[in-house]
Backbone as numpy.savetxt, mean C-alpha at the origin, in Angstrom:
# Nx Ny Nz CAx CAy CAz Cx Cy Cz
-5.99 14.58 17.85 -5.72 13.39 18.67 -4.83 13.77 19.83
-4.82 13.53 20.79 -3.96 13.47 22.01 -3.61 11.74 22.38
-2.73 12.05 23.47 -1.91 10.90 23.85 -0.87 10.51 22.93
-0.23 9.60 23.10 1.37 8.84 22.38 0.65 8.73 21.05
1.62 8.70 20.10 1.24 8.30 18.67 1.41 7.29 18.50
0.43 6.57 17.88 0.93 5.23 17.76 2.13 4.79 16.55
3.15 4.02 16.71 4.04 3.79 15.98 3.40 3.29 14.65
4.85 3.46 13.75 4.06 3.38 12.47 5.44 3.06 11.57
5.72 1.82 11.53 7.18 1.26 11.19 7.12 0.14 9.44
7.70 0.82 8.36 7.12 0.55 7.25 8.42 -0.49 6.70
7.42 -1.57 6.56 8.80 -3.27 6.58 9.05 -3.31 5.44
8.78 -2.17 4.70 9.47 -2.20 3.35 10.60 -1.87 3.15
10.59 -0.49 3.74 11.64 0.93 3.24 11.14 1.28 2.28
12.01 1.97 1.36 11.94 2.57 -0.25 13.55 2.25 -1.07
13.94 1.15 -0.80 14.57 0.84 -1.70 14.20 0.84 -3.03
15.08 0.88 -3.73 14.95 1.10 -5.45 13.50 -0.30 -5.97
14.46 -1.83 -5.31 13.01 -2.70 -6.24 11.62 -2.14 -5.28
12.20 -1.99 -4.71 10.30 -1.20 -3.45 9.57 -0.61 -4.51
10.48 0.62 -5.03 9.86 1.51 -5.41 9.37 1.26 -6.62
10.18 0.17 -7.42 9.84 -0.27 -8.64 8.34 -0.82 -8.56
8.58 -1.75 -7.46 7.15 -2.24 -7.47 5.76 -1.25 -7.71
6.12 -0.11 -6.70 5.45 1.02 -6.18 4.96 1.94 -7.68
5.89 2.10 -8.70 5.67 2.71 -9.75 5.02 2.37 -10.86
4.65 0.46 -11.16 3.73 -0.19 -11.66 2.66 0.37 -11.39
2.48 1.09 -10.58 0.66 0.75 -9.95 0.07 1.78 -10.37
-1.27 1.65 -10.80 -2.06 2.84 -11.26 -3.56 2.78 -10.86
-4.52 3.46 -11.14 -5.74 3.49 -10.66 -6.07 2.00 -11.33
-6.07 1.77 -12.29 -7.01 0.88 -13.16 -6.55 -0.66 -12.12
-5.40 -0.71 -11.51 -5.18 -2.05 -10.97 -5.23 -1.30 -9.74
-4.95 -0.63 -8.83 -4.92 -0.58 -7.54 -6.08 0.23 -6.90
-7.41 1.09 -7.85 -8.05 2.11 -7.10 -9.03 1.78 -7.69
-9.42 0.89 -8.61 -10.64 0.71 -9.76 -11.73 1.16 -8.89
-11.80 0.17 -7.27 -13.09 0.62 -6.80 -13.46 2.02 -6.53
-12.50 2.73 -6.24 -12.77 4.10 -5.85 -13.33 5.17 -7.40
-13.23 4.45 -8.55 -13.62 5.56 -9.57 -14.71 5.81 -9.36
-16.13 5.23 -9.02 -17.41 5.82 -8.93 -17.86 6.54 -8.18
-16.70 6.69 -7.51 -16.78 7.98 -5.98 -16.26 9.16 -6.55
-15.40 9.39 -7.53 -14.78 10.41 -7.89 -15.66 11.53 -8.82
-15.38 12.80 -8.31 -16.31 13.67 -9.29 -15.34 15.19 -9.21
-15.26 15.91 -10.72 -14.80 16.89 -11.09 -14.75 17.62 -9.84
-13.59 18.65 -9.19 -13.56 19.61 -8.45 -13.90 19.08 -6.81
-13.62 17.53 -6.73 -13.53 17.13 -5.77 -12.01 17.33 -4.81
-12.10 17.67 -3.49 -11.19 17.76 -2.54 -10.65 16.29 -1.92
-9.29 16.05 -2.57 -8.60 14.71 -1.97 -7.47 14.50 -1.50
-7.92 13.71 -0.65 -6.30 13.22 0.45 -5.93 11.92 -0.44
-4.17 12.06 -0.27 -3.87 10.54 -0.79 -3.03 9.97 0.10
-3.27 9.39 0.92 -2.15 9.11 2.34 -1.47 7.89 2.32
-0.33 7.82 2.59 1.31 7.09 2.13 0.60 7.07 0.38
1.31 8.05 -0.07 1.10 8.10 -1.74 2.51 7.54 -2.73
3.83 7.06 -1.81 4.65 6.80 -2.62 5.34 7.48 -3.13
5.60 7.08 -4.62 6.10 7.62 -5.81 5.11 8.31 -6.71
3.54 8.14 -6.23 2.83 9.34 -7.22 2.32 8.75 -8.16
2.46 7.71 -8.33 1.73 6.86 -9.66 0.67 7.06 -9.72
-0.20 5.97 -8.42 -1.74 6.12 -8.18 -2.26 7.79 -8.16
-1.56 8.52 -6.99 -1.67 10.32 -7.20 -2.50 10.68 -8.37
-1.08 10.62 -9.16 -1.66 11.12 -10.57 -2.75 11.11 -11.60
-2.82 9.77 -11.03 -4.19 9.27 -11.38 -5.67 9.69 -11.14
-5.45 10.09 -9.66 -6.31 10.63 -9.41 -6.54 11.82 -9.43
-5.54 12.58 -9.80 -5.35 13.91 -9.67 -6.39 14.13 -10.89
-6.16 13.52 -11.97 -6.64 13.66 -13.56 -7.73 13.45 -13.35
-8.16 12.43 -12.83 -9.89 11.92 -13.03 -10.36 13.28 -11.34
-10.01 13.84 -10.75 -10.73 15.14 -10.09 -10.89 16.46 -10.88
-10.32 16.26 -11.62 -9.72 17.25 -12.75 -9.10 18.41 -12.30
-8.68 19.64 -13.62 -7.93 20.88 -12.82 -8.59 21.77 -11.68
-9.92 21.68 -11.28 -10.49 22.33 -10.64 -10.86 21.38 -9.23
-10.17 20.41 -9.26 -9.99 19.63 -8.08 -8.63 19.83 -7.32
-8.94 19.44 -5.98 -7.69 19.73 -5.23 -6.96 18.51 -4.68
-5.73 17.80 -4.93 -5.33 16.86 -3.87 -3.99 16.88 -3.61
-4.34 16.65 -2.20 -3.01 16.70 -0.98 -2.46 15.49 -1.20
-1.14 14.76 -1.18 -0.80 13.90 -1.37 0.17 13.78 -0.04
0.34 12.76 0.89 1.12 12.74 1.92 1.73 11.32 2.24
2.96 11.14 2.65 3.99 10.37 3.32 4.98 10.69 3.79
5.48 9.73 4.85 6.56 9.51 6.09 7.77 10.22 5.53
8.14 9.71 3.98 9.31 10.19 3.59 9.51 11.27 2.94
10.23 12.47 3.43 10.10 13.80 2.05 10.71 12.82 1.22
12.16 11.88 0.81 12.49 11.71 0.05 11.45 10.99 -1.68
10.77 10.25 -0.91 9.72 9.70 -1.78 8.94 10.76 -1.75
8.44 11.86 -1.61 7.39 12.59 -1.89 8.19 13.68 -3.15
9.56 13.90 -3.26 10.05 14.87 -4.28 10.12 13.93 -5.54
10.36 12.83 -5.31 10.37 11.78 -6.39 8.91 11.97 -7.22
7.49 11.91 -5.98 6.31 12.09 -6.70 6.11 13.00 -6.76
6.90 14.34 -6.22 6.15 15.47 -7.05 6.94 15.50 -8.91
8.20 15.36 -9.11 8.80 15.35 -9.95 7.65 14.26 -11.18
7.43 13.10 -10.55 6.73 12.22 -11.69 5.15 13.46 -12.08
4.73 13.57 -10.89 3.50 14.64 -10.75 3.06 15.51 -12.24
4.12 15.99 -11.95 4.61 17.28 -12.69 5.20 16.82 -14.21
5.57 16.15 -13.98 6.26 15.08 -15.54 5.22 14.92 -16.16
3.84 14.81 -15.23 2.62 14.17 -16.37 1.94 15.76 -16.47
2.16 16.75 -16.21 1.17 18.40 -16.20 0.32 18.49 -15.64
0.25 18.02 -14.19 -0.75 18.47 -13.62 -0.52 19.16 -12.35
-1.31 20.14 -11.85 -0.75 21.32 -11.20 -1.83 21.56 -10.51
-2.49 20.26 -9.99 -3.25 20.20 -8.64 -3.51 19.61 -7.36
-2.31 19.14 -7.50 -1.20 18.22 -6.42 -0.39 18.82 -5.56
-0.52 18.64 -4.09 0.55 19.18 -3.08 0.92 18.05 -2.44
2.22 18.11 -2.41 2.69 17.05 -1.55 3.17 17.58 -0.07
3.00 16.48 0.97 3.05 16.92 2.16 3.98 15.79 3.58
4.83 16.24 4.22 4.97 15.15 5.20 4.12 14.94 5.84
3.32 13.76 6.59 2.40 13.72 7.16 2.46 12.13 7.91
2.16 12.05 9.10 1.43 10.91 9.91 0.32 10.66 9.97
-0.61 9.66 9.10 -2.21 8.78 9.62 -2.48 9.45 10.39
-1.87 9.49 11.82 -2.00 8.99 13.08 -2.57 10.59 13.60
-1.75 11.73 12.84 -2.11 12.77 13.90 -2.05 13.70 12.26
-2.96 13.86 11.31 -3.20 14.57 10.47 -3.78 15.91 10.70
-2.58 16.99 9.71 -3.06 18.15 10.36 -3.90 18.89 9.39
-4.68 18.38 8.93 -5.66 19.39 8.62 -7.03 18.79 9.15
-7.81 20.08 8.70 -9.25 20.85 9.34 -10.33 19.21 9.54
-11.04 19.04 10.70 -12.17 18.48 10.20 -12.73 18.44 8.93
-13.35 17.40 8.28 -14.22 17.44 6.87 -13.79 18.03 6.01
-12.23 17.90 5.89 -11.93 19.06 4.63 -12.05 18.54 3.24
-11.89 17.71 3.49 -11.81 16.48 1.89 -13.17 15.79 1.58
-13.23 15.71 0.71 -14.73 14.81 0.04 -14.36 13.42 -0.23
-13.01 12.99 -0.16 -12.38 11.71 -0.66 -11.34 11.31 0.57
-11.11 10.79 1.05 -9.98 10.18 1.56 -8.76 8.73 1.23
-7.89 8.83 0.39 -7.68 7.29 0.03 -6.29 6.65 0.38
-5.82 5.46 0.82 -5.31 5.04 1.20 -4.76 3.53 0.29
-3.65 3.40 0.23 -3.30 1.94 -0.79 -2.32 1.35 -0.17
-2.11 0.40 0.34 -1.38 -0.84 1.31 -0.68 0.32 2.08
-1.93 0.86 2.87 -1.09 1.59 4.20 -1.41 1.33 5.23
-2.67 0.16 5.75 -3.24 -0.06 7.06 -2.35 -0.99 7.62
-2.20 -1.92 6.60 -1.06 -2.96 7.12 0.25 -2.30 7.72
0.52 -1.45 7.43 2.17 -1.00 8.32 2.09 -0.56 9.41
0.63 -0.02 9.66 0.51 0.80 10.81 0.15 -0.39 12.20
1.00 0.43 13.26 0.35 -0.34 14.49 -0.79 -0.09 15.19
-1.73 0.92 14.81 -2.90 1.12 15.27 -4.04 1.36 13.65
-4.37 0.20 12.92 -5.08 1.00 11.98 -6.73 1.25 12.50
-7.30 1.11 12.96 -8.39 1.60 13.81 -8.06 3.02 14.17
-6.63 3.44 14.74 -7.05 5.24 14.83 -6.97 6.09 14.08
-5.77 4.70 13.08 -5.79 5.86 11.07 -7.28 5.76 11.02
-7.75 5.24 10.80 -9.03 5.36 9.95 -9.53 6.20 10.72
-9.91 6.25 11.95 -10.61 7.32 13.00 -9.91 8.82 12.27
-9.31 8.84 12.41 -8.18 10.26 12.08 -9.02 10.67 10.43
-8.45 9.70 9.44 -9.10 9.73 8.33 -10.81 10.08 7.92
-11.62 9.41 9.07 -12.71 9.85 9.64 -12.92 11.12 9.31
-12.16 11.73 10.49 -12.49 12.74 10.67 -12.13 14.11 9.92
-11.34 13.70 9.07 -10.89 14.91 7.71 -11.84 14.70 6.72
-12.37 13.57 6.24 -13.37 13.56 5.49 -15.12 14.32 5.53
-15.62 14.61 4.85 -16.14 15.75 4.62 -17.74 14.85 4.86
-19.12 15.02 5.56 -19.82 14.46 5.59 -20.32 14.47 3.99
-20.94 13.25 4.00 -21.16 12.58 2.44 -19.81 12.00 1.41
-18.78 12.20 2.47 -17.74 11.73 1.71 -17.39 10.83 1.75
-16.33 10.15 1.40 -15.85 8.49 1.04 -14.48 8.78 1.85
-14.28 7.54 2.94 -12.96 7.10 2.90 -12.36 5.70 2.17
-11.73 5.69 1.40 -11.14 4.53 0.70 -9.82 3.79 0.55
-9.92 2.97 1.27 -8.67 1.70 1.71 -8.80 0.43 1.10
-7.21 0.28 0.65 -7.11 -0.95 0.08 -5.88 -1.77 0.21
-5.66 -2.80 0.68 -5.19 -4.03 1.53 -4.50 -4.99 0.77
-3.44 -5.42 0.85 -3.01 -6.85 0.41 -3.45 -7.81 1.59
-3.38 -9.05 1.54 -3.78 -9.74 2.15 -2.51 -10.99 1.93
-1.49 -11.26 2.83 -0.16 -11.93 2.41 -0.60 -13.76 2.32
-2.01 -13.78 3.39 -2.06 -15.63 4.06 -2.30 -15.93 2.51
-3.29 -14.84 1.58 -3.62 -15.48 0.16 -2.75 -15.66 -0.84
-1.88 -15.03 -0.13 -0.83 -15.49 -2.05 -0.46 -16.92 -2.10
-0.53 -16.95 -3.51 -0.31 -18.45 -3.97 0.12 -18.73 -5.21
0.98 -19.87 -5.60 1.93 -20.20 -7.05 1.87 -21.16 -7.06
2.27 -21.36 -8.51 2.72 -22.48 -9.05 3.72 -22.59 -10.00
4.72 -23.46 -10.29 4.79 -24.51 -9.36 5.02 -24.44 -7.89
4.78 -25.54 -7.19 5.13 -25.44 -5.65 7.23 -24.94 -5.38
6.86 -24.24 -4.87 8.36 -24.05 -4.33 8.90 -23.84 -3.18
9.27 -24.56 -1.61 9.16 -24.69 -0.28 9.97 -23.39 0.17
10.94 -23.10 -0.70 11.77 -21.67 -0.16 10.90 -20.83 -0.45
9.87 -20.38 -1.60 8.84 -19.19 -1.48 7.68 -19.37 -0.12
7.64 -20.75 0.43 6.56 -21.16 1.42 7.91 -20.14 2.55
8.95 -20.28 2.97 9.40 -20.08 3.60 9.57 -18.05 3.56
9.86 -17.97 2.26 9.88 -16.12 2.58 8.22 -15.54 2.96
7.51 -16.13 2.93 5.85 -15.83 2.85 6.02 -15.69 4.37
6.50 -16.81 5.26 6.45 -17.08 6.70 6.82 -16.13 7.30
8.88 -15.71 6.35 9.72 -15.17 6.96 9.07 -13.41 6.91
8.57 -12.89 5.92 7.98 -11.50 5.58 6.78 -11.43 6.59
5.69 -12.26 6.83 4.67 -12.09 7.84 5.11 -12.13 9.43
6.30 -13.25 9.57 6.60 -12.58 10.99 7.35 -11.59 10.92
8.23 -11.09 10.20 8.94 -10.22 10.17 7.80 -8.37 10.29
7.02 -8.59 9.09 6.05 -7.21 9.37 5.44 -7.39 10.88
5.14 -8.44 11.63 3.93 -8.49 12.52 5.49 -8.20 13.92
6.29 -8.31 13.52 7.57 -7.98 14.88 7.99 -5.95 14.26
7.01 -5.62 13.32 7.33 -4.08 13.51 6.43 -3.44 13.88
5.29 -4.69 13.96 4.01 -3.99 14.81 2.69 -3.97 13.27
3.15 -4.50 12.50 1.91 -4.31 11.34 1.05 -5.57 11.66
0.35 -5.56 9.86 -0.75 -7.07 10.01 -0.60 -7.06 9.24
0.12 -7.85 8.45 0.05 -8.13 6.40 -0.68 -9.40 6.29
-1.84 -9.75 6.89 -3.07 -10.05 6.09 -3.99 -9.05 6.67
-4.41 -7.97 6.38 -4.80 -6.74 6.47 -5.85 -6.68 5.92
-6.40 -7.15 4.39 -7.13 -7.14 3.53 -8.36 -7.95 4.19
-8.60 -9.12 4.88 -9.48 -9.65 5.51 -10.18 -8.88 6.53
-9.32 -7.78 7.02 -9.64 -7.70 8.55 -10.72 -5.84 8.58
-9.79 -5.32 7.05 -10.57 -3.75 6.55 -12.02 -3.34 6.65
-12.46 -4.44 6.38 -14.46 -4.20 7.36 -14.34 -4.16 8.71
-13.60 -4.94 9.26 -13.57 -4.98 10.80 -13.26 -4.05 11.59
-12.06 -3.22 10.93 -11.97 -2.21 10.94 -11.96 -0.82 11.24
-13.15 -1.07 9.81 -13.53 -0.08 9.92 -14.91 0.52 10.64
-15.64 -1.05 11.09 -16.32 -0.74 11.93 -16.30 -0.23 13.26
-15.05 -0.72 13.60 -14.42 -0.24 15.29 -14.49 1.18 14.84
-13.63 1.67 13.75 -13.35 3.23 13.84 -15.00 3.78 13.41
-16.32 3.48 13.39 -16.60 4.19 13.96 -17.26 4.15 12.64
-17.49 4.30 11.62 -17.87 4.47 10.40 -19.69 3.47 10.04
-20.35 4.42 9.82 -21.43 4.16 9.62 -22.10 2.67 8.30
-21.75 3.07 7.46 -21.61 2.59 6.12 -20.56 1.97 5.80
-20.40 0.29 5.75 -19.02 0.49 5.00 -19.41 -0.75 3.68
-18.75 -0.65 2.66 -18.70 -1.73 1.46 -17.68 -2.12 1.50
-17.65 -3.72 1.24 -16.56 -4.28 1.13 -16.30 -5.51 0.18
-15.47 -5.00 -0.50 -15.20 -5.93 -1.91 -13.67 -6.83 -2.00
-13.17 -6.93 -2.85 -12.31 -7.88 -3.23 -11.57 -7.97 -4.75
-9.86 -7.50 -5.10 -10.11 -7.66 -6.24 -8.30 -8.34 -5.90
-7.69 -9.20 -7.26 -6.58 -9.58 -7.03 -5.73 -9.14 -8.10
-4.37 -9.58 -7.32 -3.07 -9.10 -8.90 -2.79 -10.91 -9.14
-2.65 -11.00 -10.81 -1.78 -12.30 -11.15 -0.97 -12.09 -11.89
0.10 -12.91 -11.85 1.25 -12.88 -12.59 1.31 -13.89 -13.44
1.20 -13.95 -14.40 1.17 -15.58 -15.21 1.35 -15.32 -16.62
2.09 -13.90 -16.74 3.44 -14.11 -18.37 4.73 -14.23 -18.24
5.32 -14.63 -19.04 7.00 -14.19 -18.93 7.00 -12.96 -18.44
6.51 -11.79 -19.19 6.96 -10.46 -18.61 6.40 -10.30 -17.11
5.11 -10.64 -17.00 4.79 -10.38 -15.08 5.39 -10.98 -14.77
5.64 -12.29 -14.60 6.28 -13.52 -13.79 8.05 -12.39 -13.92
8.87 -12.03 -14.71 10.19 -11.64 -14.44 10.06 -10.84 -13.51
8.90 -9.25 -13.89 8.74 -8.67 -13.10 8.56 -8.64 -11.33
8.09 -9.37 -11.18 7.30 -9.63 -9.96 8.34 -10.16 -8.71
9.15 -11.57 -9.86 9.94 -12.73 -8.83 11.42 -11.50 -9.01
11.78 -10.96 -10.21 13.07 -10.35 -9.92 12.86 -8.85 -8.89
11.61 -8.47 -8.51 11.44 -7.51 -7.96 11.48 -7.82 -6.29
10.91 -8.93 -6.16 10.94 -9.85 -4.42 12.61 -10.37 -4.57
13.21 -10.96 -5.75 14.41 -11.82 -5.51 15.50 -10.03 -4.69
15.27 -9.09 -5.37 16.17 -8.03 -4.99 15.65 -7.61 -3.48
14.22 -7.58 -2.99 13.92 -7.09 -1.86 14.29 -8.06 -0.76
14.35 -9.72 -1.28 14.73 -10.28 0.04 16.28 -10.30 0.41
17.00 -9.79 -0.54 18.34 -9.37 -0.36 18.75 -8.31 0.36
17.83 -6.82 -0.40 18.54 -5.74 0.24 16.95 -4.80 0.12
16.63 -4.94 1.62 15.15 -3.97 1.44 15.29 -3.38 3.12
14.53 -3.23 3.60 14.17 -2.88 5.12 13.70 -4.21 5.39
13.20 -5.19 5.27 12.34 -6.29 5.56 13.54 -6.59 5.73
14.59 -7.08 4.60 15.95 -7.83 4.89 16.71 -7.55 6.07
16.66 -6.48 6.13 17.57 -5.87 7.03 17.04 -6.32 8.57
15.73 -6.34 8.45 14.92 -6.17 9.79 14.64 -8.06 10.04
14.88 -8.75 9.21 14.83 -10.01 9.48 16.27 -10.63 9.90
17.34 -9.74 9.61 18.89 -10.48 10.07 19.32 -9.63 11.44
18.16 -8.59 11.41 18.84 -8.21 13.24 17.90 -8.56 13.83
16.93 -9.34 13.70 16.04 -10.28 15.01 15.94 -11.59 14.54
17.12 -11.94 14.11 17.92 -13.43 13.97 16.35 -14.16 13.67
15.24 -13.63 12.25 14.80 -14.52 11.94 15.13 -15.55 10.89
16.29 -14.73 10.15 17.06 -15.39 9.05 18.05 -15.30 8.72
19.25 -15.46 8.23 20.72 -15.92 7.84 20.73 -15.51 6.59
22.08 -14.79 6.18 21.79 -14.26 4.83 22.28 -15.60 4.04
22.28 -16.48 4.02 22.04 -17.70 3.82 20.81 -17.73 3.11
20.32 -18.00 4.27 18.52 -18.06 4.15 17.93 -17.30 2.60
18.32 -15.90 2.92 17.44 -14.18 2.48 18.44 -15.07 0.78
19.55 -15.31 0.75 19.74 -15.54 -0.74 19.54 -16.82 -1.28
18.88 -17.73 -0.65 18.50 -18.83 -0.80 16.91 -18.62 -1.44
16.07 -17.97 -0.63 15.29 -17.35 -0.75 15.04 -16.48 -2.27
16.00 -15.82 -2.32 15.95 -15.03 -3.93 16.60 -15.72 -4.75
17.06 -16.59 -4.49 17.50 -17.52 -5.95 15.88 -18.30 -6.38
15.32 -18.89 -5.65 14.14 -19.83 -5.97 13.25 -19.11 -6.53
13.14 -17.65 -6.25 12.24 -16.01 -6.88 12.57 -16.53 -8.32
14.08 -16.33 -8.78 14.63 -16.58 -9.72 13.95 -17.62 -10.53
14.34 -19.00 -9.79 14.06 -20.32 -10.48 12.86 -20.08 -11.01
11.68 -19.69 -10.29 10.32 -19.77 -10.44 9.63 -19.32 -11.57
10.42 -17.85 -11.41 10.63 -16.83 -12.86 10.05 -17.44 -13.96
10.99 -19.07 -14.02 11.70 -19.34 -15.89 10.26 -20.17 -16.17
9.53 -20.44 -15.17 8.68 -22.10 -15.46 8.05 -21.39 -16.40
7.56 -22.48 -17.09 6.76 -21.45 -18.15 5.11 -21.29 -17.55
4.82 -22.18 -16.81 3.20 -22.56 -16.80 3.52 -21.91 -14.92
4.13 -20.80 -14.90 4.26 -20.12 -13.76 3.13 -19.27 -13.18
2.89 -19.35 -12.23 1.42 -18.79 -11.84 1.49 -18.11 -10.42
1.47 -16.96 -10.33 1.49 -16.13 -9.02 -0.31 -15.68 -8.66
-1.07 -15.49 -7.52 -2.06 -14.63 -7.07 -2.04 -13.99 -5.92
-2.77 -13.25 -5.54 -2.91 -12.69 -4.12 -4.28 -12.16 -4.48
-5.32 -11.81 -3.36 -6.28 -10.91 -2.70 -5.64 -9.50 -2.02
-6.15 -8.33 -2.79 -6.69 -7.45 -1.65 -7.99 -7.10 -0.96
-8.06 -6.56 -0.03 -9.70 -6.55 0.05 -9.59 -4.84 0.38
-10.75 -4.77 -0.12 -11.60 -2.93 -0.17 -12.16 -2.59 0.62
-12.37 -1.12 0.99 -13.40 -0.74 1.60 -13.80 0.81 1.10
-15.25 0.92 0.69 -15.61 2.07 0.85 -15.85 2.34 2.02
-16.14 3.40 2.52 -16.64 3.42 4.01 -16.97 5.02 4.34
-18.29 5.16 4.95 -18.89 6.65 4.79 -19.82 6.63 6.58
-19.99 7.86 7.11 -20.18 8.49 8.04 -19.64 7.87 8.98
């Protein structure tokens, strides 16, 4: 790629509940669609990989005679996932710093390319995917997958969660992202260029005591102290007023018993 890179500003951070969230996740809830693409001694990229959860996952189902690169913004989060990596024995994982935007390896090197709530952060996802494009290997798969923020929805009604939903979507869309992302991943991926694309749909719910604690005490800590927080009280969209007003009602919501969280992501396979 030549010219400016396009910025690429992540409204999370990696705070501790970030990461918590981040370490729940595994193929079976976040990559299901991508298993029928996967085959023994396959070559894979895993781009913004986190903490390594999903990684690992895939590392196992390519098996030992498969290769995958694992890459993100932060070395700090990438020693974290090599450490989990390696915690589970597998020793076909490299981790790498790396930018979407200007990826340095070979044309077509990979047979897989995959991606998990990373289009949304970026301010150009049309040239990730172009980029991604173009490391993927003809006959290969690139695979992205999206939250989609306009869909989340609960019960009971609670006007301060209507309000952090507002405050988190303008807040990502003033660092330059799109967190309803998941709608837009066909669209996409047609601009970048991609011949073939499938596009599906699958969601997360929360509706036990244990998800429901999980979920609301994991947002009640991020609207306190995350990068989003931080990035919403220096462009005076909110008052730490607000941000703990906000995580108390996380709280309240928690206890209901007949408590009900959803969201949409949306998928994409997508080939030549």
């Amino acid at each position: 790629m030549t010219g400016q890179r396009p910025a690429a500003v992540y409204t999370h951070g990696h705070q501790e509940a970030v990461l918590r969230s981040h370490r729940s996740r595994g193929v079976a809830d976040s990559a299901a669609y991508l298993v029928p693409e996967l085959r023994s001694g396959q070559a894979l990229l895993d781009v913004g990989c986190g903490p390594g959860t999903i990684t690992a996952d895939l590392a196992e189902l390519v098996g030992p005679g498969g290769r995958v690169v694992a890459v993100d913004t932060s070395g700090e989060v990438l020693e974290q996932a090599a450490a989990y990596v390696a915690g589970r024995g597998l020793s076909n994982v490299v981790f790498e710093v790396a930018d979407v935007h200007q990826l340095r390896y070979r044309d077509g090197e990979f047979d897989v390319v995959h991606a998990h709530q990373l289009l949304q952060h970026v301010a150009d996802p049309v040239a990730a995917l172009r980029e991604m494009r173009r490391v993927v290997a003809p006959g290969g798969v690139v695979a992205a997958r999206d939250v989609d923020y306009a869909t989340m929805t609960w019960y009971p009604e609670a006007p301060a969660l209507e309000s952090w939903l507002l405050l988190y979507r303008r807040t990502a869309r003033a660092n330059g992202g799109e967190p309803d992302a998941g709608r837009r991943l066909l669209s996409w991926a047609r601009a970048a260029g991609f011949a073939e694309v499938t596009a599906t749909a699958t969601t997360w719910t929360y509706a036990t005591p244990e998800r429901r604690a999980f979920w609301a005490g994991m947002w009640a800590d991020r609207t306190v102290d995350s990068a989003f927080a931080r990035t919403a009280e220096e462009r005076g969209f909110a008052d730490r007023a607000e941000l703990e007003r906000i995580a108390a009602a996380w709280r309240e919501w928690s206890t209901a018993e007949d408590g009900w969280f959803s969201m949409l992501h949306g998928e994409i396979l997508a080939r030549g």
